[in-house]
N, C-alpha and C positions, 0 to 999 in steps of 0.2 A: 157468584163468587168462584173463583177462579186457585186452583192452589198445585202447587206445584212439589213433589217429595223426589230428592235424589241423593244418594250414596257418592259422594265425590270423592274419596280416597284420599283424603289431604291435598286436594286439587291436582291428583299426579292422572296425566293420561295417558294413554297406550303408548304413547311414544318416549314416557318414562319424566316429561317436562312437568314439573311442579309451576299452576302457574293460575293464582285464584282469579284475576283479572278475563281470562279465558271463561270462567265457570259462569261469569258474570255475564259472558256478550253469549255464551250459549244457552243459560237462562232466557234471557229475553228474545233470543232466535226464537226458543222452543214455544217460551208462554210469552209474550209480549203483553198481557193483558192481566198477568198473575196478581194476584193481590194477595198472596200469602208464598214465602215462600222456604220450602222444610228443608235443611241441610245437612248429612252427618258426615260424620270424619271428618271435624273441622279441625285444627293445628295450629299449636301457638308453640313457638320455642322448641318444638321437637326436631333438632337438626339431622336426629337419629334415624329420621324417614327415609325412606329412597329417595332422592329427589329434592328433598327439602333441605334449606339453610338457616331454617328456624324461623323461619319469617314468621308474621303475626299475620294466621290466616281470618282469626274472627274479624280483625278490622278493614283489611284489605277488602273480605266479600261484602262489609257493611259498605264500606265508602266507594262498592262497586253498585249498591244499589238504592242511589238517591232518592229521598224521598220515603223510603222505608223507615219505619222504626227497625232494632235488630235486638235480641233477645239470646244472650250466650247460656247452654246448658256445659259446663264442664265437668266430664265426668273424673277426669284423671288430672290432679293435680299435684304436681313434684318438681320437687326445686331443681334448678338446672345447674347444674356444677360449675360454673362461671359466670353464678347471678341473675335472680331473677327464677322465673318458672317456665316448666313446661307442662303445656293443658292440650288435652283433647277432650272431644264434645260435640254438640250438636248446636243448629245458629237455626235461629225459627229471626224470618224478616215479614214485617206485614208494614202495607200500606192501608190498608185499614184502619179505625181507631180500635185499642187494643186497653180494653176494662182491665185486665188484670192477668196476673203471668204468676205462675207457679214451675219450682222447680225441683224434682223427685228422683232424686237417686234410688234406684230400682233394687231389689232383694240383688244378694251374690252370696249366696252361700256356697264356704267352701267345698271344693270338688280334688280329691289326693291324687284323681288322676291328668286332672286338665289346670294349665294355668290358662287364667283370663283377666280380662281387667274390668273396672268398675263398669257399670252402665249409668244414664242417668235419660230421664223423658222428661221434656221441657214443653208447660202448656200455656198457652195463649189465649183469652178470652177477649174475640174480635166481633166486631161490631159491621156484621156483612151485610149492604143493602137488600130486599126481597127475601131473603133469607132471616135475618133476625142475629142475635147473638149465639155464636156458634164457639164452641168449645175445641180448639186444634192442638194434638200432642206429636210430637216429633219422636222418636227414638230411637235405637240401635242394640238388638239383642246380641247377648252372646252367641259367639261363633265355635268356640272348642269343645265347650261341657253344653249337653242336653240337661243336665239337671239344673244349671245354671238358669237357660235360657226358659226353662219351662219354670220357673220363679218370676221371673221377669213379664214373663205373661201372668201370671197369677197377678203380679205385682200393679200390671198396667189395668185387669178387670177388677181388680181390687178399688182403684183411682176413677173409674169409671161409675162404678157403685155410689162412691164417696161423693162422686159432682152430682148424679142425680137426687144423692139424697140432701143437697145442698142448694137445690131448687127456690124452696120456699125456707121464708125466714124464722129462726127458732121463737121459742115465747117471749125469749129475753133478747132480742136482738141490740146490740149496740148501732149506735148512731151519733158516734162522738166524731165520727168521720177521722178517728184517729186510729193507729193499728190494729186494732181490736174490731174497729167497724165493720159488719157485716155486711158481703156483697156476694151475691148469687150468683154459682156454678150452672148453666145451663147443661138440661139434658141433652141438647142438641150438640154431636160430636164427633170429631174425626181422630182417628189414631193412626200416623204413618209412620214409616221409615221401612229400617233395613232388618227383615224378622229372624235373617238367619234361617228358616225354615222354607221346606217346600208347600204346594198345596195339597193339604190333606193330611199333613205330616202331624205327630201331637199336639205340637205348638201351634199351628194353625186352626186345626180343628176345636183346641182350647178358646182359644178368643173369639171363636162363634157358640160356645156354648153358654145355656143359660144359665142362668145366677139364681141360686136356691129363695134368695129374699125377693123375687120378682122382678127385679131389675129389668129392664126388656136389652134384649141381647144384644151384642153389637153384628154386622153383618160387614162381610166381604164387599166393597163398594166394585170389585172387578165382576163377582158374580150376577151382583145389581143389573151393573150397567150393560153383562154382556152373558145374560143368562144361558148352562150349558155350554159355554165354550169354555176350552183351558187359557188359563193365565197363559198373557202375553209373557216370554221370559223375558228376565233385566237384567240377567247374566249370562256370557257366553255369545253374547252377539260377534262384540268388538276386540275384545281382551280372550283370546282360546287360548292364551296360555296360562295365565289365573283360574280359567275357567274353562277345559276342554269342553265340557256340556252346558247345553243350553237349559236353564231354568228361570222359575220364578222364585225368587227370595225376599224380595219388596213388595209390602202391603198398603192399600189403604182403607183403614175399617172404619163406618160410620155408623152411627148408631138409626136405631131404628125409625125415630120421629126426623133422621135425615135420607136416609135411602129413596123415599121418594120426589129427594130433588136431585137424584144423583140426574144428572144429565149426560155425562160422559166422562170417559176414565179411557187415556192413549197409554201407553206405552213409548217413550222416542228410538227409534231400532238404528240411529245414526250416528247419535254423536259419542266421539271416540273421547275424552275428553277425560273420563272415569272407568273404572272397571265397572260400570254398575251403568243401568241407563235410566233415563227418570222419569217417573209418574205425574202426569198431569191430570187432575182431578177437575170435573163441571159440575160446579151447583146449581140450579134455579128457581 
């Protein structure tokens, strides 16, 4: 399995052009082979962006990538002053078959010194060949308030908890195959996006810590795959005026009983497309 995580800024790239049809043909440059693929800063109706005319980015990246199912997490939803709304969020796309999708708007507890806006992780239970049913969550932590974004973390290993213990079927399990029906969260698990945080930083080092009820940890899939070396950055390549320094701020963590199919985890250090550059993840 094949998966792809990138930060695309409301499709705006270095060169300031809003433009999701782009993100589409450099998706498939990147991963050609992708069969999942994780997107934030998606844009609907926000004309208020740099770059943007409000266009409808959730549909546009959908019907740039045929063949996929596509999966909207919105986190910010407000009506747009001349009708209609305006949403941003996250677009999880799989070509896989896809059991079940859940959608979690994350802790945001107020902060008097930071304003921020909602977050939300969008997950997808995909049905990956050799690999088995695998658990994929998408997200975008806060950027301004640390108290914010280290809830969010909490909020995501909280979520993580919650699907392994969601495994096997309770004593009373429903089987009316009707909403209530009961259908199992695999412990097998990926958690990407954009973490807002460095490596080693609180929030980082949170979402590798263990969990008091046993839970088995989730792991750094960069560290996995590229034991002792520093994260590739995904910031600061292409965009030095966003971002005069080069860092890592984009993760992708998989839980334990996946770590040893990680096969590879790149970095793309090229395309100029987004402030942000994107993670392609190898399962086997």
């Amino acid at each position: 399995m094949k998966l792809l995580s990138w930060n695309i800024q409301w499709c705006r790239g270095v060169d300031g052009r809003v433009d999701p049809e782009r993100i589409g043909r450099v998706v498939r440059e990147l991963a050609p082979e992708a069969d999942v693929v994780c997107l934030q800063e998606v844009a609907r109706g926000f004309d208020t962006l740099a770059g943007s005319s409000g266009e409808d980015q959730f549909a546009r990246l959908a019907a740039a990538f045929p063949g996929f199912a596509a999966f909207e997490g919105v986190a910010v939803d407000v009506p747009h002053p001349k009708g209609g709304r305006r949403q941003f969020g996250n677009l999880l796309l799989s070509r896989l078959p896809v059991r079940q999708v859940g959608r979690h708007l994350l802790p945001w507890p107020a902060d008097a010194d930071h304003a921020d806006m909602p977050r939300i992780a969008v997950e997808a239970v995909v049905e990956a060949p050799d690999v088995g049913d695998v658990r994929i969550t998408t997200t975008h932590l806060g950027y301004y308030s640390a108290a914010q974004r280290l809830a969010q973390v909490e909020g995501l290993r909280a979520l993580h908890a919650q699907a392994c213990g969601h495994r096997a079927p309770p004593a009373r399990a429903d089987v009316s195959n009707g909403p209530f029906h009961w259908r199992p969260r695999p412990s097998a698990g990926v958690v990407c996006g954009d973490f807002n945080c460095e490596p080693g930083s609180p929030g980082h080092a949170r979402m590798l810590a263990s969990f008091d009820d046993g839970t088995p940890a989730l792991r750094d899939a960069w560290q996995v795959a590229h034991p002792g070396r520093e994260h590739d950055a995904t910031v600061g390549l292409v965009d030095t005026v966003q971002w005069p320094r080069r860092f890592a701020c984009d993760f992708i963590f998989v839980s334990q009983d996946l770590a040893p199919r990680v096969k590879a985890l790149q970095v793309d250090a090229t395309s100029d497309a987004s402030d942000h550059q994107a993670m392609i993840l190898t399962l086997g």
